[in-house]
DODREN-968690 format. One record per residue: z, y, x negated of N, C-alpha, C in turn; residue in one letter. Coordinates in steps of 0.2 Angstrom, whole numbers, padded with zeros to 4 digits, always signed. Layout:
N
ZYXZYXZYXa/...
//
This chain:
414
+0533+0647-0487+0539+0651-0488+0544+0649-0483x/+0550+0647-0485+0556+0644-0481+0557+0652-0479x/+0561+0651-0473+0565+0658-0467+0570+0662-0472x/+0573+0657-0475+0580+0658-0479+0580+0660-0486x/+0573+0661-0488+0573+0663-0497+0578+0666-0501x/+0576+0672-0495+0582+0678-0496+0588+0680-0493x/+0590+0676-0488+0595+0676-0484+0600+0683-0484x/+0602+0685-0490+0607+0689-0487+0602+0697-0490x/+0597+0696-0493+0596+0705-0495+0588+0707-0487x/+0585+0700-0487+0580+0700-0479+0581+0701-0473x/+0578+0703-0469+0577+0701-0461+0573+0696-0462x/+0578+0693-0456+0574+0685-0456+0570+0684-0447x/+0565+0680-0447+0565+0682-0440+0566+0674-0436x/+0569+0675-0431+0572+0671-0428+0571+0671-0419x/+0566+0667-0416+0564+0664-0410+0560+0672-0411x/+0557+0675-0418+0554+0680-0415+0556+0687-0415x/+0561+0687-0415+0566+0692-0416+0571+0694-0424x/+0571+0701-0425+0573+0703-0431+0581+0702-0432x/+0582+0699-0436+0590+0698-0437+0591+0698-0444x/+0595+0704-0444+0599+0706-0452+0605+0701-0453x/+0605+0698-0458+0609+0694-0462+0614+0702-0466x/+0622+0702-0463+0628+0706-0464+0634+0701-0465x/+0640+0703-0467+0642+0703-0468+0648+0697-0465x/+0646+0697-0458+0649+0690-0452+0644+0685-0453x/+0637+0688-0454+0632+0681-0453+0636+0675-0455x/+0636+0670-0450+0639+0663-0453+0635+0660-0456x/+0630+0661-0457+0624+0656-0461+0627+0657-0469x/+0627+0664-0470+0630+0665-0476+0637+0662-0480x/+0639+0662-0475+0645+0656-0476+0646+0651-0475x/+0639+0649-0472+0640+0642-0468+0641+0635-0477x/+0645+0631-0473+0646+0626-0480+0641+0620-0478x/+0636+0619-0482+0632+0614-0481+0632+0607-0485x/+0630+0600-0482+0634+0595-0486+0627+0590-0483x/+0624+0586-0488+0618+0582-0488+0620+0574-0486x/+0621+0572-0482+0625+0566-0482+0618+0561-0482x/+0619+0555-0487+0615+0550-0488+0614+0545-0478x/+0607+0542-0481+0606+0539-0474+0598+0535-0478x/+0599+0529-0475+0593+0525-0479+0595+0522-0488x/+0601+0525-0489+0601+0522-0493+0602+0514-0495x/+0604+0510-0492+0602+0501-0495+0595+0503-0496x/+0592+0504-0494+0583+0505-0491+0579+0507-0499x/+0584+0512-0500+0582+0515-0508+0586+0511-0512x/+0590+0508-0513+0591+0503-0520+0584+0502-0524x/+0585+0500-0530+0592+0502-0536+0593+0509-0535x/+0589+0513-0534+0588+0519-0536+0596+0524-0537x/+0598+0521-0529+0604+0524-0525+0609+0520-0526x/+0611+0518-0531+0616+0513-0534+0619+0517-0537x/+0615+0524-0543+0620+0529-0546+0618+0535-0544x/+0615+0537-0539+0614+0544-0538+0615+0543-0528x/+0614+0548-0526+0614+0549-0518+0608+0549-0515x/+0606+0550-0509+0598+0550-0509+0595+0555-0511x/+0600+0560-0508+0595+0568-0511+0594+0568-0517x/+0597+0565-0520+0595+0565-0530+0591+0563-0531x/+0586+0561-0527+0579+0556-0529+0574+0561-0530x/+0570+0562-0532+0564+0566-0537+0561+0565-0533x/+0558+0569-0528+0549+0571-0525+0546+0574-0527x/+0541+0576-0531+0536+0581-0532+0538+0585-0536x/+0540+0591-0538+0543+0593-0544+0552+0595-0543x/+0555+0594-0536+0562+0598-0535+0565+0590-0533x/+0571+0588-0535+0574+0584-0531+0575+0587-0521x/+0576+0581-0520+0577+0583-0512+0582+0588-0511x/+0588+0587-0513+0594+0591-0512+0591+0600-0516x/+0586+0598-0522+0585+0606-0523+0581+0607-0521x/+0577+0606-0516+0572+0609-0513+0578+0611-0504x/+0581+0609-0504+0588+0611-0499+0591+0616-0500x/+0593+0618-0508+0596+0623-0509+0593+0630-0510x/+0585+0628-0514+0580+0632-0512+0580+0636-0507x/+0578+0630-0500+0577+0633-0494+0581+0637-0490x/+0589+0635-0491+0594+0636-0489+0598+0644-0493x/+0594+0644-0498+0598+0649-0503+0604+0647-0503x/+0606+0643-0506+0615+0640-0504+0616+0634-0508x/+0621+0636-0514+0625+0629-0515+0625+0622-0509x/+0625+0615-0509+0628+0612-0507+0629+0607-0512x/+0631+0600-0506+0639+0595-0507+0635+0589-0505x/+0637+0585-0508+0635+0576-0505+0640+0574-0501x/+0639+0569-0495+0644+0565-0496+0639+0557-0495x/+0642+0553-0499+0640+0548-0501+0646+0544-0505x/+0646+0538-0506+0647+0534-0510+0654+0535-0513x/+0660+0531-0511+0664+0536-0514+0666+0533-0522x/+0661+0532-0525+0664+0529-0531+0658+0535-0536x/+0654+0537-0531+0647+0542-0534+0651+0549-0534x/+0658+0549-0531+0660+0556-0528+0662+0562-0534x/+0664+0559-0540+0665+0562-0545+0660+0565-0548x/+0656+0563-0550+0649+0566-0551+0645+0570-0545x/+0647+0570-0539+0641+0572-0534+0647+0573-0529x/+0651+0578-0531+0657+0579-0525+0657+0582-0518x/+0661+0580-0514+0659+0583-0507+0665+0591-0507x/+0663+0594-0504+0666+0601-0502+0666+0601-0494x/+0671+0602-0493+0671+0603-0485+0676+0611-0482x/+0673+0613-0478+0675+0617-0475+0678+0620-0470x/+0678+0624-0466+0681+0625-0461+0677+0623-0454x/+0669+0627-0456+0665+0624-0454+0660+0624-0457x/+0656+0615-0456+0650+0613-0459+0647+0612-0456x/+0640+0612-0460+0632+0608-0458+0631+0603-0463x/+0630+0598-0457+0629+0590-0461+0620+0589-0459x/+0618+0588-0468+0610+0587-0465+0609+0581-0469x/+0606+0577-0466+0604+0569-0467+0599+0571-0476x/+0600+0568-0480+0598+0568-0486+0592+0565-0487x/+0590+0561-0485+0584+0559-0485+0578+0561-0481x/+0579+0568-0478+0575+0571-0475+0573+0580-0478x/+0568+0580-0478+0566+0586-0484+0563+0593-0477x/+0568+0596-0480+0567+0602-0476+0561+0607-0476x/+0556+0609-0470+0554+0615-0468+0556+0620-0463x/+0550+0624-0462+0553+0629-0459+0556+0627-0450x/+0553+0624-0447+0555+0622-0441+0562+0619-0441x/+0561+0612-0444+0566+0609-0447+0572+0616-0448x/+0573+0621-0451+0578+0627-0455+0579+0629-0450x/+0575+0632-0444+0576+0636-0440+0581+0633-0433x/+0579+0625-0431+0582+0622-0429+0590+0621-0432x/+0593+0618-0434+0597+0617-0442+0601+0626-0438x/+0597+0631-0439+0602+0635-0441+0604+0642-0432x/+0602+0634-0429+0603+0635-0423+0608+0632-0419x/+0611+0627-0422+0617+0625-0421+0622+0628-0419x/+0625+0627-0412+0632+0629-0413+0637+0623-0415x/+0643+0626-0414+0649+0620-0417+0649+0614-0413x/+0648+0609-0414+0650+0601-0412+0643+0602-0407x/+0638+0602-0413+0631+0600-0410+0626+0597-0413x/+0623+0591-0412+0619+0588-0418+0609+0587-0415x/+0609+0587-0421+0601+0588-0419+0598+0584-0421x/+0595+0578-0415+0589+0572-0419+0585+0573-0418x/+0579+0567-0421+0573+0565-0420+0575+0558-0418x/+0573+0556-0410+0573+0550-0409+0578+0548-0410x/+0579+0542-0414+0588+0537-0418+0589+0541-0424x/+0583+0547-0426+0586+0548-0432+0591+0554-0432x/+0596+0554-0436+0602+0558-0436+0597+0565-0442x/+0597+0569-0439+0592+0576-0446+0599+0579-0447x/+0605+0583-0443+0611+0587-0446+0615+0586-0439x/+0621+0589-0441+0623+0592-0436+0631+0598-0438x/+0634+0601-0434+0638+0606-0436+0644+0606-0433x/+0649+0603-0437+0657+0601-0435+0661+0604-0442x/+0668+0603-0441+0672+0604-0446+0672+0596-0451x/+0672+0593-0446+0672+0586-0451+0667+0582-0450x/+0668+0573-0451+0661+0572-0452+0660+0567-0446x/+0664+0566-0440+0661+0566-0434+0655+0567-0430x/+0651+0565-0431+0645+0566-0426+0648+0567-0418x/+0645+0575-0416+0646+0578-0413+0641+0572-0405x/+0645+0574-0399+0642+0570-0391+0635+0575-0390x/+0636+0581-0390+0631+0585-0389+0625+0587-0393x/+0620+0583-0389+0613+0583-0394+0607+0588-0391x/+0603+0591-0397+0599+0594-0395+0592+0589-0398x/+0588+0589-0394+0581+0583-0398+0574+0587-0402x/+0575+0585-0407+0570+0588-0411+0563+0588-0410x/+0558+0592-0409+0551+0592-0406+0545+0591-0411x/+0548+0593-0416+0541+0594-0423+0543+0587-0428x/+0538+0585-0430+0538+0580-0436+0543+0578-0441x/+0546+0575-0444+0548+0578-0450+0545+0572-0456x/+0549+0573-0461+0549+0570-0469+0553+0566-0469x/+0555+0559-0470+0560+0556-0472+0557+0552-0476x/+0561+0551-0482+0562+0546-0487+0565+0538-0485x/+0562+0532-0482+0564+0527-0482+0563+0523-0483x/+0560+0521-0489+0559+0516-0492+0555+0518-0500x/+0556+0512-0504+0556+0517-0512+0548+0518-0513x/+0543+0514-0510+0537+0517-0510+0535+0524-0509x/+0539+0525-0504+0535+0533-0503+0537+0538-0506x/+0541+0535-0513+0542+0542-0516+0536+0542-0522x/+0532+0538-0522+0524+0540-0526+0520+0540-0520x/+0520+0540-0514+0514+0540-0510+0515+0546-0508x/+0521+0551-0507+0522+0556-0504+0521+0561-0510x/+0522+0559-0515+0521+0564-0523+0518+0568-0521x/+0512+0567-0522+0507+0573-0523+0505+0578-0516x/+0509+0579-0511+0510+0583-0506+0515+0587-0509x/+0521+0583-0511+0528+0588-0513+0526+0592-0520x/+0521+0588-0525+0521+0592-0530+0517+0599-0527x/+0510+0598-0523+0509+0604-0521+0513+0609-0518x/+0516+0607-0514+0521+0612-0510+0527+0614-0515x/+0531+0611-0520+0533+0615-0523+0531+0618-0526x/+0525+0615-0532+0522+0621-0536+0520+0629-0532x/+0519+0627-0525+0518+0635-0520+0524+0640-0521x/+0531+0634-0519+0536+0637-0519+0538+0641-0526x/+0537+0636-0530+0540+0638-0539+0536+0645-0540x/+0531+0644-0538+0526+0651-0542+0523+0655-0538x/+0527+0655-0533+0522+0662-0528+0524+0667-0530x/+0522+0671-0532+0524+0677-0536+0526+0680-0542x/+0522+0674-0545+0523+0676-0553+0520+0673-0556x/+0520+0676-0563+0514+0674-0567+0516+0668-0572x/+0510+0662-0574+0510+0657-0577+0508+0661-0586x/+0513+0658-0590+0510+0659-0596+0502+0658-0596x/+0500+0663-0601+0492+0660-0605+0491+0656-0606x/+0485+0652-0606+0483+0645-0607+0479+0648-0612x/+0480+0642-0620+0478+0642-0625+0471+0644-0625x/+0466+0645-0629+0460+0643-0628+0457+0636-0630x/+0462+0633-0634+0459+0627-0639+0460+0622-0629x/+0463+0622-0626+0460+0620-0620+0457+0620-0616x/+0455+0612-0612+0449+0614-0608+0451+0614-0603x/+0450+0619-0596+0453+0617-0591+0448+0617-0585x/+0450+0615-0579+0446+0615-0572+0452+0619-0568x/+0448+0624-0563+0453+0626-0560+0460+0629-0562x/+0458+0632-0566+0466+0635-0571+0468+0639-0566x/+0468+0643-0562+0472+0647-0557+0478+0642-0554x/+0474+0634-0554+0480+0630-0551+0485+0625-0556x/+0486+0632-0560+0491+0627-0567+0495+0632-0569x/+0498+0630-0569+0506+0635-0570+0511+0631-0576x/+0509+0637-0582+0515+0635-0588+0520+0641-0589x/+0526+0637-0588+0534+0641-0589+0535+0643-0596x/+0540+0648-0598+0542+0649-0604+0542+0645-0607x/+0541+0645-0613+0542+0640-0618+0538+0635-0621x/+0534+0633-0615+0530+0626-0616+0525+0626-0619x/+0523+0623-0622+0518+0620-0627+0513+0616-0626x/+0504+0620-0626+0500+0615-0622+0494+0616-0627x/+0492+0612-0633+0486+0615-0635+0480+0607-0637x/+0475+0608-0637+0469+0605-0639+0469+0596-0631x/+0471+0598-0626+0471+0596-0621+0467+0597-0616x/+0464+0591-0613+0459+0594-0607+0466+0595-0598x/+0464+0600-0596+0467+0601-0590+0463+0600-0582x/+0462+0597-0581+0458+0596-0572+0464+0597-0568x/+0463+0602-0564+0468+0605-0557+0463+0606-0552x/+0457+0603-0553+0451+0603-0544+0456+0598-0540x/+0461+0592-0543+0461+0588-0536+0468+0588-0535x/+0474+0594-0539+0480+0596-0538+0483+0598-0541x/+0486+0605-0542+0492+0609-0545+0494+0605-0553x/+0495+0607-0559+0497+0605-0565+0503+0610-0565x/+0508+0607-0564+0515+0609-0567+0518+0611-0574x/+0520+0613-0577+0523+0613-0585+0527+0616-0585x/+0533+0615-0584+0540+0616-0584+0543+0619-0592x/+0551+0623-0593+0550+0626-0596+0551+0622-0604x/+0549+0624-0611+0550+0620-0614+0548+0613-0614x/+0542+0611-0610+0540+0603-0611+0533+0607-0615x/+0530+0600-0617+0523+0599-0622+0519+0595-0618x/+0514+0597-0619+0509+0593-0621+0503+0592-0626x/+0504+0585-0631+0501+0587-0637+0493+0585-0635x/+0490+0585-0641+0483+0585-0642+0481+0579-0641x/+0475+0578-0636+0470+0576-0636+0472+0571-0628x/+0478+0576-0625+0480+0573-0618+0475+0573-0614x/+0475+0572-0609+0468+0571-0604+0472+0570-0597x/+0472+0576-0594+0477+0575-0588+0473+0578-0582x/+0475+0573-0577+0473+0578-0570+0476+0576-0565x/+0476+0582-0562+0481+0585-0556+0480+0580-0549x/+0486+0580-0544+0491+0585-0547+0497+0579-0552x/+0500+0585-0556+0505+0583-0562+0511+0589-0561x/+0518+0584-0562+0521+0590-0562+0527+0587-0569x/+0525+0590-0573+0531+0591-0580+0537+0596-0578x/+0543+0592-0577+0549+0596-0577+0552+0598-0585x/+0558+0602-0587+0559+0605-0591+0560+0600-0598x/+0558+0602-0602+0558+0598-0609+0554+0592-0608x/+0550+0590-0604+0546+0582-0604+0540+0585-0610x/+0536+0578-0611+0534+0580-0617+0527+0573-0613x/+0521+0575-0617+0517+0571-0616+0514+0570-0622x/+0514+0563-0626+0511+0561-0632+0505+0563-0632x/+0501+0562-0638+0496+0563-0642+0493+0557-0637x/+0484+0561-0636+0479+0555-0632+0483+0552-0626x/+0489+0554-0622+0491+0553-0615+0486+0555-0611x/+0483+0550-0604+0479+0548-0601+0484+0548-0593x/+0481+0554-0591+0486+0553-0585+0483+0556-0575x/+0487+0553-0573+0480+0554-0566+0486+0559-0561x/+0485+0560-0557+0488+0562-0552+0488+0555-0547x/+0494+0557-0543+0500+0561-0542+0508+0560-0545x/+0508+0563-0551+0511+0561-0559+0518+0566-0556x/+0524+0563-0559+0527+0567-0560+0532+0566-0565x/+0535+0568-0572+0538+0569-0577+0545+0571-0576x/+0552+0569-0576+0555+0572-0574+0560+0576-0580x/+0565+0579-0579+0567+0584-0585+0567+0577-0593x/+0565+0579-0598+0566+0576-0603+0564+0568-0605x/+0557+0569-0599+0555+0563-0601+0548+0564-0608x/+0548+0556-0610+0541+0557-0615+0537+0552-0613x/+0532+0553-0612+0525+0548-0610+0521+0549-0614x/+0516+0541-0615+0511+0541-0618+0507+0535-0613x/+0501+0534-0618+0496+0529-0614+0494+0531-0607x/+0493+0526-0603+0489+0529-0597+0496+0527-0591x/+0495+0533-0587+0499+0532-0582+0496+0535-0575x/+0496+0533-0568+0494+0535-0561+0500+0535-0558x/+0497+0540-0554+0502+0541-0545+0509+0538-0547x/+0513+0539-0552+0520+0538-0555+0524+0541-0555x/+0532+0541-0553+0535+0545-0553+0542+0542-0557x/+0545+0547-0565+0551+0546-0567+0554+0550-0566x/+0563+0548-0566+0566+0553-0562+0569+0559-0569x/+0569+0554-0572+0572+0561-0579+0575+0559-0585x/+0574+0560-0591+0580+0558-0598+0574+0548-0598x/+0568+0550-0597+0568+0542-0597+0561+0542-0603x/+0557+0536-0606+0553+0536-0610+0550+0530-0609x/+0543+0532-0608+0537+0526-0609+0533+0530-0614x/+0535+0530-0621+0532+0532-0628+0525+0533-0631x/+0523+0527-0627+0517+0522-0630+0512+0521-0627x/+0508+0516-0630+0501+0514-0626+0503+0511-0619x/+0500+0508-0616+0501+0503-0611+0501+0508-0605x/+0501+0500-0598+0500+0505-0590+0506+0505-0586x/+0504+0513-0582+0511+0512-0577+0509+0515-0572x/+0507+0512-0569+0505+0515-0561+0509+0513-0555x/+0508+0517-0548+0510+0517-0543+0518+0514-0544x/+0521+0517-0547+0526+0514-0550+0534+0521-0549x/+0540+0519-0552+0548+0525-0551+0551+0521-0556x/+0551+0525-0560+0556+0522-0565+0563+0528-0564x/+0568+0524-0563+0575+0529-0563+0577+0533-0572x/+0583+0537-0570+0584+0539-0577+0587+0536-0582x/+0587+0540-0590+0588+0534-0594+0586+0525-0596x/+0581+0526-0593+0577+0521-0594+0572+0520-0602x/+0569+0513-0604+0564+0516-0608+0561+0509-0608x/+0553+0512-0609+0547+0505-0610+0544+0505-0614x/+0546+0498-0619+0544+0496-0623+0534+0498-0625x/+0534+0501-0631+0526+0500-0632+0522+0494-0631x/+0517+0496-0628+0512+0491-0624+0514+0491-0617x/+0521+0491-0615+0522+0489-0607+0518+0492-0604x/+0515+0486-0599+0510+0485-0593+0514+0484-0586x/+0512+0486-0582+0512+0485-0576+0508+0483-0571x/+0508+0477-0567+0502+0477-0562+0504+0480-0555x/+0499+0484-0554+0498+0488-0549+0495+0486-0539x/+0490+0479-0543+0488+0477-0537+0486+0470-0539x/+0487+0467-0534+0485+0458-0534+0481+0455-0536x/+0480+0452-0538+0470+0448-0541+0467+0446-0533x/+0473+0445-0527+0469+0443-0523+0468+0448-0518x/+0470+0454-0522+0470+0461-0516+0474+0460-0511x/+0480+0456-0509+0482+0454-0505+0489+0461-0503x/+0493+0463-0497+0498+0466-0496+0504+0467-0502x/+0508+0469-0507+0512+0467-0509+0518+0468-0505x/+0523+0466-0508+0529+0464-0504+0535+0467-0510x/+0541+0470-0509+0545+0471-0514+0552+0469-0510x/+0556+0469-0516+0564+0466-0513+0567+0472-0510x/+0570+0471-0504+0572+0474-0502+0581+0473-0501x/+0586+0477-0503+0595+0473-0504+0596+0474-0495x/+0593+0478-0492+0598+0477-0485+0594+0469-0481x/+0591+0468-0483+0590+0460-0480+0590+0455-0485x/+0589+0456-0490+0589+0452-0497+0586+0449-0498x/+0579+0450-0496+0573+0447-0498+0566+0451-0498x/+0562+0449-0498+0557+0453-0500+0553+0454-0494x/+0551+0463-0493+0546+0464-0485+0540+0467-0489x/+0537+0467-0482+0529+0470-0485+0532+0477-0486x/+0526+0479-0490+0527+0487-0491+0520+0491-0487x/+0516+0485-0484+0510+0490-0482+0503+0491-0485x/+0505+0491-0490+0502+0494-0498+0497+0488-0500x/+0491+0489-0504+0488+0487-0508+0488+0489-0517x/+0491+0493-0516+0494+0497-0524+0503+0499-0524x/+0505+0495-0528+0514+0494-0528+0513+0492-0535x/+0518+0497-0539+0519+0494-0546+0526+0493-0547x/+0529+0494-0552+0537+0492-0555+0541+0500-0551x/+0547+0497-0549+0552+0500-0549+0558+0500-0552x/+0562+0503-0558+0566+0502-0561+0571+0506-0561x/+0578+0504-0560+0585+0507-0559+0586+0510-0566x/+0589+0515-0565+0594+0518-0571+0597+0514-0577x/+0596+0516-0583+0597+0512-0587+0595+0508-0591x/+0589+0505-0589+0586+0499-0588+0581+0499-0595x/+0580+0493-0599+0576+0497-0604+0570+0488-0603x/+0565+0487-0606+0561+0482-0608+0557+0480-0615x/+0557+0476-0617+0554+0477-0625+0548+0477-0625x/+0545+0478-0631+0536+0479-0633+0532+0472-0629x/+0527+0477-0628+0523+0470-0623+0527+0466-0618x/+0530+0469-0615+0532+0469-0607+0528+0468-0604x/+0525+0464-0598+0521+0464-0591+0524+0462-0586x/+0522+0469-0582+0528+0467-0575+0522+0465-0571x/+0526+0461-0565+0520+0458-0560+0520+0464-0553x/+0515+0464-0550+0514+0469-0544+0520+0468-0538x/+0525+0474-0539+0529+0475-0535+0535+0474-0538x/+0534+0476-0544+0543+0471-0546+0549+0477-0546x/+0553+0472-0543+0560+0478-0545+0564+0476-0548x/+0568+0481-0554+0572+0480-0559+0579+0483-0557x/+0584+0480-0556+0591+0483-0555+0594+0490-0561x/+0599+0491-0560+0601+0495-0567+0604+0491-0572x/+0604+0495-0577+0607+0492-0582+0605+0485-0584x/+0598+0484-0585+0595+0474-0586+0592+0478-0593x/+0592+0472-0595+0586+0474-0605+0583+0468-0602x/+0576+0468-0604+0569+0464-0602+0568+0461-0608x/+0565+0456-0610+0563+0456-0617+0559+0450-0615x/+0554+0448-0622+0553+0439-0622+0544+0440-0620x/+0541+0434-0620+0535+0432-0618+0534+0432-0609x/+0527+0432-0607+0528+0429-0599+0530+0435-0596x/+0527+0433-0588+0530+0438-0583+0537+0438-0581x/+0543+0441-0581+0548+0442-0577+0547+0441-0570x/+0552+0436-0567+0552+0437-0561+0551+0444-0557x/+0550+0444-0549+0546+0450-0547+0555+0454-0544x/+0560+0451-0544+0566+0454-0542+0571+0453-0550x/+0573+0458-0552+0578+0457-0559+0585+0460-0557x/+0589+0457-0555+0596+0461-0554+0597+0464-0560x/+0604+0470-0558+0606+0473-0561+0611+0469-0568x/+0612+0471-0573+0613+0469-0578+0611+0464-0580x/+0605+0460-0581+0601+0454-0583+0598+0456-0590x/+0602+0452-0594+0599+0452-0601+0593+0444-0601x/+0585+0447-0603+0582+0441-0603+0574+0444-0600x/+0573+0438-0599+0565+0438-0597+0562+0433-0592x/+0557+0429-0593+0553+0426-0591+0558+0419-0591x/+0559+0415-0598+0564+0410-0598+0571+0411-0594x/+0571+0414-0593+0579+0415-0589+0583+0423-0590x/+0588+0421-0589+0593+0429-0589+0602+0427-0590x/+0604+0429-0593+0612+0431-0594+0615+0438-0593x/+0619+0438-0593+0623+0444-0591+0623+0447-0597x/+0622+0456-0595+0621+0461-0599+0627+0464-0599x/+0634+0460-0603+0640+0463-0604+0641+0470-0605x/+0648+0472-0600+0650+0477-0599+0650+0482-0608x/+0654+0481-0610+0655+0481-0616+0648+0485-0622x/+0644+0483-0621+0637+0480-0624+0633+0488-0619x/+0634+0487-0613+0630+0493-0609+0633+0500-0610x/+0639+0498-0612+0643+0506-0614+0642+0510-0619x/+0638+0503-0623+0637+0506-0633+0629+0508-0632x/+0626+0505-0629+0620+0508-0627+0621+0515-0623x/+0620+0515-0618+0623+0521-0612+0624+0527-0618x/+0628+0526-0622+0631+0532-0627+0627+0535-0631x/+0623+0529-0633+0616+0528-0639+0611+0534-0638x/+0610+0532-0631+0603+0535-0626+0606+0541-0625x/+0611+0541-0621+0613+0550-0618+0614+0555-0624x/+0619+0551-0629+0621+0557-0635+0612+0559-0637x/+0607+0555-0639+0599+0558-0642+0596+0562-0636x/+0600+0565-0627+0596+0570-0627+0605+0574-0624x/+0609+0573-0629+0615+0579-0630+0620+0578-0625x/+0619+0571-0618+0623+0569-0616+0629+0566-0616x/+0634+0565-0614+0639+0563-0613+0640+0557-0608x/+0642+0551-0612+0643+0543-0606+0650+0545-0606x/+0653+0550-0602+0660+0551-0602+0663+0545-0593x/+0670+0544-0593+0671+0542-0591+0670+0542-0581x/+0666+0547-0579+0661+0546-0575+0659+0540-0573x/+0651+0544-0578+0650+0538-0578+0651+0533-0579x/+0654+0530-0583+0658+0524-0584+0662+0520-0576x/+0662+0524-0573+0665+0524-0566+0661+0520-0562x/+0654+0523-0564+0648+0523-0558+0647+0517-0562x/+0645+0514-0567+0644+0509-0571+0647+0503-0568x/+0653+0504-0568+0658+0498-0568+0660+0497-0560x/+0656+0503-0555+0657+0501-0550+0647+0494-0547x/+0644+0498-0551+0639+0495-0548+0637+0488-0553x/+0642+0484-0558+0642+0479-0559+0647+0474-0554x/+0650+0477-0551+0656+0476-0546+0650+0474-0540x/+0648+0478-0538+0643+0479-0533+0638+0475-0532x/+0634+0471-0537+0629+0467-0540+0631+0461-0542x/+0638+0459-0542+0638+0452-0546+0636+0447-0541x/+0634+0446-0535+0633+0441-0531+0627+0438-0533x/+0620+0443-0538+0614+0442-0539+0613+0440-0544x/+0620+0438-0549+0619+0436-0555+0623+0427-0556x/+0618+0425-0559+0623+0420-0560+0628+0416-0562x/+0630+0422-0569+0635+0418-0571+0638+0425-0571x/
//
């Protein structure tokens, strides 16, 4: 339980001591604003969102902040992202690094700041508290551990921690719809379905983590799921889906065939048979039926994935690293990616053979080669895909588009 759930109706306790949240608390007014850091590091991902936008476990970073914070907050990042993801600044603010996922030590420090005072870990910048966005001379050194996202593997190696801790946060205190009887489960006390949702003739295992089911998502007959798994609202699991922990489904996606330790951020679709493991697919995305992904080497060897702030490829560490794909991004039937591959936004895959293991953004092609994925052509899709879950490619995003073709043409060659 974060200190700040209840902020203005609690006693909070602070160094130990009882302090009522009234009518002056600054906290209550305090303007809070998530500024991106590590973002080259997360490319593609962070091409059209901020960092705090990236999916952990069942809450983006940023709402697992506003959770903890009980508080609206504000990005600053990117200023061509600004329209969609606006900054608000105030008279006086808390600036806390985005790619760092709050607890309670973390909150208590954070809300121990006075004006023109910043608190690290080490080089790393965690918040600090000024009118503007000046990093304050006077530091206070952080002592307890923290969470940072910086690098795009760890947002499936860290999954299934954040899916357990938010499923604590999501459901302490309330109750999970009935679980059908037409299914089988392990562990039902550690499975939680929200209003709406639809779960019948399904095996359920939650011995090795938390099942999620968000409000309004499915899952149909003959799925075979085990935890932990978290389905955010309207995602949908096809018939005979084969799924491992530490899975995460983000609002409005559709899965099918077999998938591990994977993470989609949202609006995106792997429909069909085939594998996706150890792998992030961004939103709006879609994998052709049958697409495969290789998750580990034939020679067992380190994988290595591209990374844009040096522009070549580093180790990840890892013995298990599957595809990472940018927003947008779609592949045809019988797709195979090779272990570690990263896919820019906005590329269409198609064709026989392996895709090379790096695809810039907007490559139309495959295995034979790549041309450019005209502007023009990406707007009439864009529109295709958001209007069939009710959204709008309004001139936003269109913004965001045509700035990260702008962005990207150095990796393209014609």
């Amino acid at each position: 339980m974060f200190l700040t759930e209840t902020l203005c109706t609690l006693d909070l306790i602070l160094d130990g001591l009882p302090f009522h949240c009234n009518p002056i608390c600054y906290i209550c007014f305090m303007n809070y604003i998530l500024f991106d850091d590590n973002r080259q590091h997360l490319l593609p991902l962070t091409f059209t969102r901020p960092v705090a936008d990236i999916r952990l476990g069942i809450l983006t970073i940023s709402e697992k902040w506003q959770k903890a914070l009980s508080s609206s907050i504000s990005f600053s990042t990117e200023e061509y992202l600004r329209k969609k993801f606006p900054l608000k600044i105030s008279a006086d603010n808390i600036w806390i690094n985005g790619s760092v996922c709050p607890d309670d030590n973390l909150l208590k420090e954070i809300h121990s700041l006075s004006i023109n005072q910043c608190l690290k870990k080490g080089e790393v910048l965690l918040a600090f508290r000024s009118k503007d966005a000046v990093i304050p001379d006077s530091k206070i050194d952080y002592v307890h551990e923290v969470v940072q996202l910086s690098r795009l593997w760890q947002i499936f190696q860290l999954n299934a921690d954040f899916i357990s801790s938010d499923f604590e946060m999501l459901t302490k205190g309330r109750k999970s719809q009935a679980i059908s009887s037409t299914n089988a489960t392990t562990n039902p006390e550690n499975i939680f379905i929200e209003e709406g949702a639809v779960v019948e003739h399904a095996i359920l295992n939650a011995s090795s983590g938390p099942i999620y089911i968000g409000k309004d998502a499915e899952i149909m007959e003959g799925s075979l799921v085990r935890g932990p798994l978290a389905m955010c609202d309207h995602s949908v699991l096809k018939m005979g889906a084969k799924i491992y922990g530490a899975t995460t489904l983000g609002p409005y996606c559709k899965v099918g065939g077999e998938v591990n330790n994977s993470v989609l951020l949202g609006y995106s679709n792997k429909g069909h048979d085939g594998f996706l493991g150890n792998s992030v697919i961004g939103e709006w995305c879609n994998l052709g039926a049958d697409t495969n992904n290789s998750n580990l080497k034939n020679n067992y060897a380190e994988v290595k994935l591209w990374n844009y702030t040096i522009n070549r490829f580093e180790s990840s560490g890892l013995q298990f690293c599957g595809l990472i794909m940018g927003d947008h991004s779609k592949c045809g039937i019988n797709t195979m990616f090779n272990t570690g591959t990263v896919i820019g936004v906005s590329a269409n895959i198609f064709g026989s053979g392996f895709p090379r293991n790096f695809v810039p953004s907007f490559s139309w092609g495959g295995a034979s080669g790549y041309s450019t994925f005209q502007l023009r052509k990406v707007y009439e899709v864009a529109e295709k895909v958001m209007e069939r879950r009710s959204k709008v490619f309004d001139e936003v995003e269109k913004g965001i588009i045509d700035s990260v073709f702008e962005l990207t043409k150095s990796y393209r060659k014609d």
